[in-house]
Every structure is written in C-alpha cells, then in structure tokens.
N, C-alpha and C positions, 0 to 999 in steps of 0.2 A: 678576099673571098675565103681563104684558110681559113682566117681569124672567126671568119660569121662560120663556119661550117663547126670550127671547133667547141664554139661556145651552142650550135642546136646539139649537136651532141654528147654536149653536159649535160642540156636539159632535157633531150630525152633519156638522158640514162637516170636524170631524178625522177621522171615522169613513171620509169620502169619499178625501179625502185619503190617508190610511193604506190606502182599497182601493185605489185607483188606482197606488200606488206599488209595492205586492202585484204588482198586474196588470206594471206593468211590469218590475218585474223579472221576472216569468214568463218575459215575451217576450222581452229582452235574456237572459236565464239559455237558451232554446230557439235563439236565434241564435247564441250564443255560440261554438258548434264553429265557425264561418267563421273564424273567427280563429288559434284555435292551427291549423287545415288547414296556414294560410301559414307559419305558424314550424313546423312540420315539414316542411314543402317546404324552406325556407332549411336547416333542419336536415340535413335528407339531401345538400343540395348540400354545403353544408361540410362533411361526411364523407367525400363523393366526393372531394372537393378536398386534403385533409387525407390521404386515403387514396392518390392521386396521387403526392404528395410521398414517400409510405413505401416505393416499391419499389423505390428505389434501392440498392442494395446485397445487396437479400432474393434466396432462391432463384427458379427457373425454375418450380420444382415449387408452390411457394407464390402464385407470379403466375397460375398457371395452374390452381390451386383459385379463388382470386379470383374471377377471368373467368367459371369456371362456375359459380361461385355467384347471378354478378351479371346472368349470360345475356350475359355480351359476346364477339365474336367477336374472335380472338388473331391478328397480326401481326408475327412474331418475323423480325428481324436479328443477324446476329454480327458480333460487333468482337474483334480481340486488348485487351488491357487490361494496363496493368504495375500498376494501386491496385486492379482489383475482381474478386476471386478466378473461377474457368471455372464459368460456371455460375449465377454469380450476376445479375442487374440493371444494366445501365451505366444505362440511363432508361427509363423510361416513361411517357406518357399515357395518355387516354382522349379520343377523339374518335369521335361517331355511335356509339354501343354498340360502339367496336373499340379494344378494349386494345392499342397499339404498345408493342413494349418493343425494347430492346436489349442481347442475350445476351452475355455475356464470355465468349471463349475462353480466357482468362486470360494471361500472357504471352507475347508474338511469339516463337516454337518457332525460334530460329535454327537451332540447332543440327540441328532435323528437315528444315528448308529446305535446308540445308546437302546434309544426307543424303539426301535425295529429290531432289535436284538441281532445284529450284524455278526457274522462268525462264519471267518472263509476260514476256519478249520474244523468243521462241522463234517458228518461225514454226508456221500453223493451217491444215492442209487440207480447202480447199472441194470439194468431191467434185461432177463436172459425169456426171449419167445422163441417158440418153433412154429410149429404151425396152425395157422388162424382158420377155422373152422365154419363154413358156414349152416352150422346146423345148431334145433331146437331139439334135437332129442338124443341129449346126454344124459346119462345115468350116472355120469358123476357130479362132486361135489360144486355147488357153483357155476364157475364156465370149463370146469375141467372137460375138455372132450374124452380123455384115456384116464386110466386108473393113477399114473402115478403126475398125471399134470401139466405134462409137457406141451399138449396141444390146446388151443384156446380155442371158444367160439366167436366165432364176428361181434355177437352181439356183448358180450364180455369186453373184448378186446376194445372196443366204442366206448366202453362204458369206463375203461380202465384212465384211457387219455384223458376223458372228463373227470375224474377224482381226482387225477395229477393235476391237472390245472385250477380246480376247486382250490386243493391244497397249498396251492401256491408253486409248483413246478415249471419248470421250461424247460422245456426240451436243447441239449444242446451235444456237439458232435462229439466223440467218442473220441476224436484226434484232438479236438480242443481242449478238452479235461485232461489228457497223460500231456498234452504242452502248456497246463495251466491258464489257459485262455480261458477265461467263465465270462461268458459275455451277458450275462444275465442283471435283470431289472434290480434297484435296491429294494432290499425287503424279500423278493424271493427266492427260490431252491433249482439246482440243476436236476436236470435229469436224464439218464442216457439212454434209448433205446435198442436193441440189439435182437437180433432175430439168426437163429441159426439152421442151418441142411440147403438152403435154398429150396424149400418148399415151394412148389406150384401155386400154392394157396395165399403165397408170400407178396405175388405179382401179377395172378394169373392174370393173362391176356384176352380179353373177347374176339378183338378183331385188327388190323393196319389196315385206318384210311389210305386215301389213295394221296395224300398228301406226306403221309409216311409217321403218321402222329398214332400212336399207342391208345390204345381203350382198355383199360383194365377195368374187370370185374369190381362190381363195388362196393361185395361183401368182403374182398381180399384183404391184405395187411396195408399196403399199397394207396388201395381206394376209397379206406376210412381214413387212413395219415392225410391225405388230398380232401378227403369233405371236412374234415379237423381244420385243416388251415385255412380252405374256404368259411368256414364259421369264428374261424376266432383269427381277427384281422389284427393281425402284425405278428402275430405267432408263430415263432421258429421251429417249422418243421421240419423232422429230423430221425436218419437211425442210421447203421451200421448191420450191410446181410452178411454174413459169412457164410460165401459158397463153399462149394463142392466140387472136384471134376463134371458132376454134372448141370454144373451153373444155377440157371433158374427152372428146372426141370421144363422147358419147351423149346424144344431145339430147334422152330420154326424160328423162335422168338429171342431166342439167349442172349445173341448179342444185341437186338434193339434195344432191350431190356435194359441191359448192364449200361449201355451209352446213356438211356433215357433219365436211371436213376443218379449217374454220376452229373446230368446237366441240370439236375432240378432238388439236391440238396444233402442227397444221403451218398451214403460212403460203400463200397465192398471190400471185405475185407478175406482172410485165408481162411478155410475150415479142412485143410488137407483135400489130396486128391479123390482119396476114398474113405473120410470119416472113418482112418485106422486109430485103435488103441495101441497110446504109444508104448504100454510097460509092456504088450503083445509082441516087438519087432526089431531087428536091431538098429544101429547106427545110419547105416546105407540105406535101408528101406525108410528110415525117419528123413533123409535126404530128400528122398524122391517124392515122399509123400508130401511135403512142406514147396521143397523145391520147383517139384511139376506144376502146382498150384499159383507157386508165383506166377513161372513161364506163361504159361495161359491166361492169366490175366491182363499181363504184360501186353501179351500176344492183341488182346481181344479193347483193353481199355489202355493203351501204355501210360506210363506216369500217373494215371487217376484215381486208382487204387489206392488203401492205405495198407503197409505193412504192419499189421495186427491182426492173429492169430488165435480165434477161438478154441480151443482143446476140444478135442471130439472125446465126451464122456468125462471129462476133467482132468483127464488124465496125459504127460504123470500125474501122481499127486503130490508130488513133491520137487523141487524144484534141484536135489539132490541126483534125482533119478542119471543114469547116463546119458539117456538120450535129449536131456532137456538143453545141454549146450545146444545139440544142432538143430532144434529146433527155433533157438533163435538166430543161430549163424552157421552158414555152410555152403556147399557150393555144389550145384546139379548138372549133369551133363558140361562141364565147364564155365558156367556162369552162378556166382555168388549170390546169396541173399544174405539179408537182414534183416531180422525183424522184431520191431519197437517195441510191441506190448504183446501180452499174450492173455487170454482171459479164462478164468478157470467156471466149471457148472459149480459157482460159487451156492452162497446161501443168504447171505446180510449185504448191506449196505458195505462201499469201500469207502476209506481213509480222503479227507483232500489229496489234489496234488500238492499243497503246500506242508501238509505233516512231512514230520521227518523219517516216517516211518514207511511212505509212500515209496511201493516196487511197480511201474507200471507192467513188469515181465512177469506178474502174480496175481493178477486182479480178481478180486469177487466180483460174484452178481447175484442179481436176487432173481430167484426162478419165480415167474408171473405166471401163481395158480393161487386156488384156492384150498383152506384145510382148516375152517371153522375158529382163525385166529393162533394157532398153534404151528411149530415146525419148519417156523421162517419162512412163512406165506405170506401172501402180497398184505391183509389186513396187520399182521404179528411185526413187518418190518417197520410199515408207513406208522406204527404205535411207538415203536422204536426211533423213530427217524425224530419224531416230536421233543423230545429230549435231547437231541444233538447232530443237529440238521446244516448242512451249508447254507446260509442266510448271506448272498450278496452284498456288497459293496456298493456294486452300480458300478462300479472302476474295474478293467482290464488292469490297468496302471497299480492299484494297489493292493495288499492284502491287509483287510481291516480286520484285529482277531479283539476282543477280551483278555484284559494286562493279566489277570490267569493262567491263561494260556500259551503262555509266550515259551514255557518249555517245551512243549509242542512243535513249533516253528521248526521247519526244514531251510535251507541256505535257499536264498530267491534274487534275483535280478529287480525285484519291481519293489516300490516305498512299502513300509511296513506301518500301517499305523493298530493303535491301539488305543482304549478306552477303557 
C-alpha cells in the first residue's frame, strides 16, 4: 500500500504541475497584448520616418492628401530649382503634427525676370498719413484737408489705394521690409502704409455689438483698408499706426481697438508719449518719452507691437543729434527698450533693404498729399518711382537684381541672382 500511495502522489504532483502551468500560461497569454502595443508604436514611428524621407521629389498634390490623411497641419515655401521639376517636393518634415515642405518653382525664369524688369534693388514707398477726413469741403489742393497736407479726405484716401494697386503696388508690413521679407507677387512693387497721432478718424468707432465685435465708421482710415480687401480678393491688407499716450483717441474703445487691429493684420507702433520734439528736450525727458510708450503698450498689447518709432515732426534731423542714441536704446522706470527702426517726416521713396546703403534707424517717407506734381507729392514721387521701382521676384528666398547693379548689393543671407 506505500508503494500505491507513493506513486498517486507522483501523479498528483504532475497533475499540479501541469494545472499550474495551464494557469500560467492563461495569464502570460491575457497580458500578452502589452507587448506587441509597443512594436506597433515603434512600428508606426518607422513609417512616419520612412514616409518623411519619400517626399522628396513627389508632387504638392500628393503631400498635401498625406497631411490630411494624417490630420497634420501644411507649411508650404517656394524655392526655384534647376534638379526638381515646378511643382514637385525640394524637402520635407514633419515636426508637432506640421508637415514643412518646400515647393519648386522649377527653374530660375531668367528670361521672365528679364521681361518683367525684375529689380529688388529698386527703391519702396513708405507712405506717411495723418488723418483721413471725411469731408467734401476743402479748400485745399486736391484731397489736402489743411494747408500744408497732412490730413486727407476719405474720398482721396479711397482713391489713393486704387492708383497703388492700378500701378502695380501691394501693400506689405512695415516689419517685413526693415527684415527684408518682400512677400510680393513677380512683376510687382511693395508698398507700405503708415499713419501717424492715432487720430480718431484713423479707427473711429460707431458702436460694440453685443458679441464684442467693433463697427468702425466707414469713411475712417480703418473702414476703407476693410472695403479695399473686401473688393480686391487676395489682397494683403495692411499698415503700421503710430500712437501716442493717448492711443486711439477713444478711451471707451482704446484698448478694443489696439487688440482688434493687431488680430486682423496691421501693426502699432511708438510715436512717443506726448508727440515731443526731440531737439526741444533732454536726455531723461527723451527716456520717458520713448520709454512710457513702450510701457503702455506693453501693458495694453504685450509682445504684439512692433518696436519702430515714428519721429514726431522729424525730428532730430539728424541722426548725430544727442538725444538720438536714446531714442533707440535706453531704459524707463527700470526697464529697457529697443528700438528697431525709427521713421523720419521724410520726402521720397526709401532705398531696398537689400542696398547697401540701407539704415532701417533713418527711414524716409513720402508724405501722401497733393501739390500739382511738384515738391515730392504723391503724383511727383510715383513719376519718380517709374524709373527705379522695387519690381519682385516672386521669391522670399531670393534677391533678383540687373548684373549693373551688383555694386549696389548690401551682404544678405538669401541666393542672389542676377541677369
């Protein structure tokens, strides 16, 4: 009987064995999805990665089914190219769900540069306004509302945007031109709009719905730039205000205003706290005057502002002056400014940014009035401009000049062609 007892519990201790092993493989077999999860995550990444590498030379149209297959959001640049056909892929990533790629225009169109008289070293009219006028009964010349020109009427100011784009102008940002950005069509001319005091008339406001949306007047400066891009579709509309301490003269509205303009295309920029004349004042008081205007801006728009500095009156006029250091650098109440460009009550058209002759800390402008063709008025300059006009590329990426001009050239980051 030993013997029988010994050998059942052999076999049950196989029989235990055998469940136990059962069992575990149960549970290793129910755990087992944690596993392949991770080699399909690795899996998907090296497709991603694998898929990366494929867009090189594929179409735009192909890149761009990808993206929305993938839910990623599209980031498209153009380059000319002489190896990878118009149209196609020079490179692409993927970076944060945003496909970059870069589009080939296919080979540099000399012959089109040629014929389109292409010249990014042409000069670029900064256009200096005050304020826009809704009245028919001025006694001065044209749309002058006052005697020496400074204020425009609506129906002038309407009529001024239509000859610039007649002429072949586009409007483009006042920051982009001193960083050489010219995002402008091939064949045609930049142009920059700029408006100085923050005039009432600049923006004025009729009413805030109840949904918190602005209604401007729509004889204002404002509310013709807004029916201008309404009629002319794909048209980059565009300017630079240079306030004042007292903003947009409506202090119901100041700061809707400033928020509304920086969400929908235009820029604000510094015109000191009280449009002080700088050869008037000294060092400290040129502090304050610069400095408070950041502050408040700061305050009211942070970050969204550009630091660029309209001169109240022109002044200095010379860039020798003492006080013109600290008007581009210095420091208010304990906090610092800088500031990029500064713009003078110029008279002509100014230089590319790609001349070598370009100070963005000195800029002209052309004061927009009228004066029968004479005394660097808006007819005298645009006559002007026809003889030696910035004529686009069509390329961000390049600066296409006339082999002429090549003494001209200032040092640049981006291809240089010529013809």
């Amino acid at each position: 009987m030993k013997k029988k007892s010994v050998k059942l519990k052999k076999k049950n201790l196989f029989f235990i064995v055998v469940f136990l092993l059962i069992v575990g493989g149960v549970i290793v077999y129910f755990l087992k999805p944690n596993v392949p999860l991770k080699l399909d995550v690795l899996e998907s990444k090296e497709k991603t990665k694998e898929t990366i590498t494929d867009f090189e030379n594929i179409t735009y149209t192909k890149a761009i089914d990808y993206a929305e297959k993938q839910n990623l959001e599209v980031k498209a640049s153009y380059d000319y190219s002489d190896t990878i056909e118009k149209d196609k892929i020079i490179s692409g990533n993927i970076e944060e769900n945003v496909l970059n790629i870069v589009v080939s225009l296919g080979s540099i169109p000399l012959d089109e540069f040629k014929e389109k008289q292409v010249n990014e070293l042409g000069n670029v009219p900064i256009m200096m306004y005050h304020g826009i006028v809704n009245t028919t009964d001025n006694k001065y010349t044209g749309g002058n509302v006052d005697k020496d020109g400074y204020n425009r009427t609506s129906k002038a100011f309407s009529e001024d945007l239509e000859m610039y784009y007649k002429k072949g102008y586009r409007m483009i940002r006042l920051k982009d031109y001193i960083d050489g950005k010219i995002d402008v069509e091939m064949g045609y001319s930049p142009i920059i709009l700029t408006f100085d005091d923050g005039n009432e008339n600049n923006f004025k406001v009729i009413k805030k719905n109840e949904d918190g949306t602005l209604v401007f007047d729509e004889n204002s400066a404002i509310g013709i730039l807004e029916k201008f891009k309404k009629e002319h579709e794909g048209a980059n509309v565009t300017a630079t205000f240079f306030l004042t301490g007292d903003l947009c003269n409506q202090k119901e509205y100041n700061e809707d205003i400033m928020k509304w303009l920086v969400d929908n295309g235009y820029d604000i920029g510094n015109h000191t706290i009280s449009h002080i004349d700088f050869t008037k004042i000294n060092i400290e008081k040129t502090k304050y005057q610069v400095g408070a205007l950041y502050q408040k801006l700061e305050n009211i728009i942070p970050g969204k502002y550009v630091n660029i500095i309209a001169l109240p009156f022109g002044s200095p006029y010379k860039k020798s002056h003492s006080n013109y250091q600290y008007i581009l650098n210095g420091e208010y109440e304990g906090v610092e400014y800088h500031t990029e460009a500064a713009l003078r009550v110029g008279w002509e058209a100014e230089v590319s940014p790609f001349n070598k002759t370009f100070d963005k800390t000195f800029l002209k402008r052309i004061r927009a009035y009228d004066n029968k063709g004479v005394e660097f008025d808006i007819e005298m300059n645009f006559k002007t401009l026809e003889k030696n006009r910035f004529i686009s590329d069509g390329s961000m990426d390049l600066v296409t000049i006339p082999k002429n001009l090549e003494e001209k050239l200032g040092e640049t980051n981006l291809k240089v062609v010529t013809y």
